[in-house]
C-alpha positions as CSV (number, residue, x, y, z in Angstrom):
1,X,9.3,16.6,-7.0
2,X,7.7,13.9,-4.7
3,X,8.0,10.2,-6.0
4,X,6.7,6.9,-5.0
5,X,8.4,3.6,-6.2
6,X,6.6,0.2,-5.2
7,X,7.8,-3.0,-5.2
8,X,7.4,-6.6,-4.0
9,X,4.5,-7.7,-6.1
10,X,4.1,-10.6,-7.8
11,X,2.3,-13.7,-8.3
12,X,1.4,-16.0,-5.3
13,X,-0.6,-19.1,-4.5
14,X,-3.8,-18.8,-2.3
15,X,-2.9,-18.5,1.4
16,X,0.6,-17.3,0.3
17,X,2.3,-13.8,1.4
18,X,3.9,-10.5,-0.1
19,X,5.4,-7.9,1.6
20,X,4.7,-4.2,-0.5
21,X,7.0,-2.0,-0.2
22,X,6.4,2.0,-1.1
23,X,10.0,4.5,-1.4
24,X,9.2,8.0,-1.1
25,X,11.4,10.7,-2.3
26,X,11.1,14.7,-2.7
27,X,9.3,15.5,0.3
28,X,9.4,15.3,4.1
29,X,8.2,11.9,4.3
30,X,7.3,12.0,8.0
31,X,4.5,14.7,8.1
32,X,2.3,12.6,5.4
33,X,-0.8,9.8,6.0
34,X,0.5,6.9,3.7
35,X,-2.0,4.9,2.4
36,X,-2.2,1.5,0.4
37,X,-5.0,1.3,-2.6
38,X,-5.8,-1.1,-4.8
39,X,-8.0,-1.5,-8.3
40,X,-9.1,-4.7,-9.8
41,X,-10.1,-5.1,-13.2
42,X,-13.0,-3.3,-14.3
43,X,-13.7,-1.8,-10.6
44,X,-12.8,1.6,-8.8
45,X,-9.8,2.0,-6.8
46,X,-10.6,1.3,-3.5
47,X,-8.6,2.2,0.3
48,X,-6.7,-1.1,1.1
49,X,-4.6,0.5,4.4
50,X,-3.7,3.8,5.6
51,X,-1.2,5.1,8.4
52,X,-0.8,7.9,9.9
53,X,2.1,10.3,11.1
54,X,1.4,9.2,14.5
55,X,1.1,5.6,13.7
56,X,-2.3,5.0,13.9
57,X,-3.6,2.4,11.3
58,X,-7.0,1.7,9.9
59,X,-7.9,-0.8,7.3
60,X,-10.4,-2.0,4.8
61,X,-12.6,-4.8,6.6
62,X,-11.6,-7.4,3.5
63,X,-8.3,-7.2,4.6
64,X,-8.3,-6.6,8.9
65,X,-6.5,-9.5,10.7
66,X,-4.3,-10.2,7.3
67,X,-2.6,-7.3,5.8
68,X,-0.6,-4.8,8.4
69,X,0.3,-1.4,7.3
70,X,3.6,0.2,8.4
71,X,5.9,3.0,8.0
72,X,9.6,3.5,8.2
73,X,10.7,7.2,8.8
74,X,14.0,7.0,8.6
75,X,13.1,5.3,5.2
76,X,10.8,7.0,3.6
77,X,9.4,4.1,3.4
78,X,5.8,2.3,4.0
79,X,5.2,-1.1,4.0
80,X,2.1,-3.5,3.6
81,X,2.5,-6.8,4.7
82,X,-0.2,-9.3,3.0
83,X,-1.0,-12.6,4.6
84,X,-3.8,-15.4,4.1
85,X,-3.9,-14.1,0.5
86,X,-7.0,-14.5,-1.7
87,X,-7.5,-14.7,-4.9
88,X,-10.0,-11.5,-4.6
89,X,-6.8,-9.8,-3.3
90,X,-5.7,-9.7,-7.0
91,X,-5.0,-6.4,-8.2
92,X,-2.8,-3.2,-8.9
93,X,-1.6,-2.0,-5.4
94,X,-0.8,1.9,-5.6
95,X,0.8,3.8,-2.9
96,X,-0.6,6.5,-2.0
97,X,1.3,10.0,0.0
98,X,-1.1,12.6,1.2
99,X,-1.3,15.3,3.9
100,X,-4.0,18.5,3.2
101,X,-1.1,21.5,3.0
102,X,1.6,19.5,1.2
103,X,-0.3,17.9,-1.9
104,X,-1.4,13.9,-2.5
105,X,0.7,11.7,-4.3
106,X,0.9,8.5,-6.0
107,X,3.0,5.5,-6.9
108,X,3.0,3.8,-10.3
109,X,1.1,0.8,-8.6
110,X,2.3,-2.9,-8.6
111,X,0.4,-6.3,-9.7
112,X,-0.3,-8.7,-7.1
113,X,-2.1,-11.6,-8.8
114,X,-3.2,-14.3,-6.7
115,X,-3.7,-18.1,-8.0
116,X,-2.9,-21.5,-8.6
């Protein structure tokens, strides 16, 4: 049974930083696109990040140049590193475990609410 634990939300000040964190377990990590979404209050979930099993990265363009998406294999782990936090960035991160044979997945989610 695949599960995703996140962590490493929290509340922050404007311009501050958090580091997501996303443990898989129950599958082979390595042959999945992990992806970072988020949902604000009274809007849809929306794509923050995604990675891919060859590394390749693509992200939302509110977020390019301050968030970085990684993965750690030997981990099951994916990361999302928020800088230059806004208070629009406040939300419920999920993680997010997909690949087309093997089945798509998600975490619990994590709040990330960012004021002063």
């Amino acid at each position: 049974q695949v599960q995703l634990v996140e962590s490493g939300g929290g509340l922050v000040q404007p311009g501050g930083s958090l580091r997501l964190s996303c443990a898989s377990s129950g599958s082979i990590f390595s042959i999945y696109t992990m992806g970072w979404y988020r949902q604000a209050p009274g809007k849809k979930r929306e794509l923050v990040a995604f990675i891919t099993t060859g590394g390749n990265t693509n992200y939302a363009a509110s977020v390019k140049g301050r968030f970085t998406i990684s993965r750690d294999n030997t981990k099951n782990t994916v990361y999302l590193q928020m800088n230059s936090l806004k208070p629009e960035d406040t939300a419920v991160y999920y993680c997010n475990q997909e690949h087309s044979g093997a089945g798509n997945y998600w975490g619990q989610g994590t709040q990330v609410t960012v004021s002063s």
